[in-house]
Steps between C-alpha positions, in 0.01 A plus 500: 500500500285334753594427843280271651461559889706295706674549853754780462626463818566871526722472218436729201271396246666722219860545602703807435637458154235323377497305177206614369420802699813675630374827553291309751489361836245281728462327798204356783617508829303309755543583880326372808458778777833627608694350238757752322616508159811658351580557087699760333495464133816696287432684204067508580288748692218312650139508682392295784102445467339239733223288343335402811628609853697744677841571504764786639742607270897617567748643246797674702363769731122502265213277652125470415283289790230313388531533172179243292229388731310296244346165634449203314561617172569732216103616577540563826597907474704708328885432452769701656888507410866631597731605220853398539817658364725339250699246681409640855441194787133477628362316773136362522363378843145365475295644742136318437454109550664445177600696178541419121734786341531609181876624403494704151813633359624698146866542436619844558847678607406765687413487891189676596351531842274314676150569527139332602166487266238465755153367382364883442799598318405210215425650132128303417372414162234369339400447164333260199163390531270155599356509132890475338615246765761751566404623849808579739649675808833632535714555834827647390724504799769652325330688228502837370374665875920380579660558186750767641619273752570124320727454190341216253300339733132470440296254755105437487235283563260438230151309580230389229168657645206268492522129403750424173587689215842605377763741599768675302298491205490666270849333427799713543881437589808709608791334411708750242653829635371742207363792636210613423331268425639176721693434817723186626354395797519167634207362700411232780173426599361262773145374533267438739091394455232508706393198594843424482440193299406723193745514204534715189726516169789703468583570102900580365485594195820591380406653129201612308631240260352197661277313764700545855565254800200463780516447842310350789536695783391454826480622861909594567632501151713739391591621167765636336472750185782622309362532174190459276112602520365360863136469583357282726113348611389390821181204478135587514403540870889543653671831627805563367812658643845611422791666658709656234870653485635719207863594492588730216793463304542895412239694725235452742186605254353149351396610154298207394483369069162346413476219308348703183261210357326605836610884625163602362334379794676723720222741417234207617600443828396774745798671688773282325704850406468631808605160646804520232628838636512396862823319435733720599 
């Protein structure tokens, strides 16, 4: 499902409960300095990660100053985040001129503690190549460096490296707890591109049976994945960006099922498996 971008007005973008994604949870705050913002969300551990800005964080007698720091966008440095227990209250003060927030969640029962990932604590990958148009970098923000400390929450930031070429290729999907060899994980992505007036395609395919839907998406559209093979493309001579949430159904781990017409380029694409593996 696409969600075009629109104003939000601090309200969630994907809602606890979610019709299509229910394991999953998102929202964009935007605060001017000294503006406060309070959520708890039942039922869903989540991570605060600012997109641009800087913001002090609160949940009970936990707080993390100056947590971001990035300027005018995505580009602008490396991401930080605060995890938040299941259904604890947090509090986010912006402490820079102005902040845009990212709120990711994953439905989970257990309460964990609370805990900072500051921009050296960040688990960095990068893999594919300029030659198979497959050239990326990874931040995962919750990734396997905090798997002991998060239940099925799994928050990066994925960027295309260069100018175009495609991402989550080749095509794979996680939508069917059957372990080994596939997980249920529901998935919500949103975009960014550099100029910001860039654009790409976001595919859904739901079976290997047929041709799938495709999207435009744009700078601020979000996406929302609960089934089917998803790769997407960002135009010739545009940066692309995403911010992506997993929440497991079962377990933390993403084990990924690719599309087999294609799974023989996963030995093309330099790094992919070790790219796979960090999903933890």
């Amino acid at each position: 499902m696409h969600i075009p971008p629109f104003d939000n007005r601090n309200d969630p973008i994907v809602a606890a409960n979610d019709d299509t994604v229910p394991l999953n949870y998102f929202n964009i705050v935007k605060l001017t300095a000294g503006e406060t913002y309070s959520y708890a969300v039942p039922g869903y551990e989540t991570c605060i990660v600012p997109a641009t800005g800087t913001v002090d964080v609160r949940i009970g007698s936990f707080s993390a100053k100056d947590v971001g720091g990035r300027g005018t966008d995505v580009w602008d440095g490396e991401p930080e985040g605060v995890y938040v227990p299941t259904g604890e209250a947090a509090e986010i003060t912006c402490r820079s001129e102005a902040a845009e927030v990212f709120v990711a969640g994953a439905k989970y029962d257990k309460v964990l503690e609370p805990f900072a990932v500051r921009a050296d604590e960040l688990d960095l990958v990068q893999y594919g190549s300029d030659d198979t148009k497959t050239h990326r970098k990874i931040k995962h923000i919750l990734g396997q460096k905090q798997k002991d400390k998060v239940g099925r929450l799994l928050v990066s930031e994925l960027y295309t490296v260069g100018q175009g070429g495609w991402s989550g290729f080749p095509s794979h999907k996680h939508d069917t707890d059957r372990l080994p060899d596939e997980t249920r994980h529901d998935e919500t992505y949103n975009f960014r591109f550099r100029p910001n007036y860039g654009s790409g395609v976001q595919i859904l395919q739901k079976d290997e049976a047929g041709p799938g839907e495709a999207h435009h998406i744009v700078d601020g559209s979000t996406i929302c994945i609960d089934k089917g093979y998803h790769p997407c493309v960002v135009m010739p001579g545009y940066e692309m960006y995403y911010f992506t949430i997993l929440g497991g159904l079962s377990q933390r781990s993403l084990v990924q099922y690719f599309e087999p017409t294609h799974a023989e380029q996963l030995h093309t694409i330099p790094g992919i498996l070790d790219m796979v593996a960090k999903f933890k």
